[in-house]
N, C-alpha and C positions, 0 to 999 in steps of 0.2 A: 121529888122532881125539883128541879131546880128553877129558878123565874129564870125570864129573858133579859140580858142586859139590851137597851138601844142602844145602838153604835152612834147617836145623834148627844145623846147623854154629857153633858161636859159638868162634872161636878167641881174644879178646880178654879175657878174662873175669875181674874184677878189677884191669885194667891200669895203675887208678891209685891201688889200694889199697896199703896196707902191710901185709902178714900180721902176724896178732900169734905170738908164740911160747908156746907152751902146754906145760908139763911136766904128764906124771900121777904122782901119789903115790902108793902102797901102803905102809900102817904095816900090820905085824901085832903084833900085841899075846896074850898068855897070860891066857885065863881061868882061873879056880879050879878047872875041874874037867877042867883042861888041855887045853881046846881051844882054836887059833889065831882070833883073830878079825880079816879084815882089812876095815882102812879105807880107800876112796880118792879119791881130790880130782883136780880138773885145776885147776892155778894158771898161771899166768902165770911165763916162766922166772924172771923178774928176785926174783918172790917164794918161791922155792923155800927158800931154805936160812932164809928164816923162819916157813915153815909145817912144814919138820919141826922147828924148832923148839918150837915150837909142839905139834905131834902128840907129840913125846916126852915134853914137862911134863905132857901128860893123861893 
């Protein structure tokens, strides 16, 4: 016998996209009355090592 294909089924799905590459950031940083504050971003990989640039001079 044969299985059932779903007709919902989509096996091709972006087949002729390019995934982009996305890193997330987490900066934490010390407030005044010593509590952690964090902050986070999703960037693109390529822009990483200029956004924690970036996040550190603020």
């Amino acid at each position: 016998m044969a299985k059932k294909v779903s007709k919902n089924q989509r096996t091709n799905r972006g087949a002729g996209q390019e995934a982009k590459q996305m890193a997330k950031i987490i900066v934490a940083s010390k407030k005044q009355n010593g509590q952690f504050e964090f902050r986070s971003r999703m960037v693109l990989a390529d822009a990483v090592q200029d956004e924690l640039k970036a996040a550190k001079a603020a």
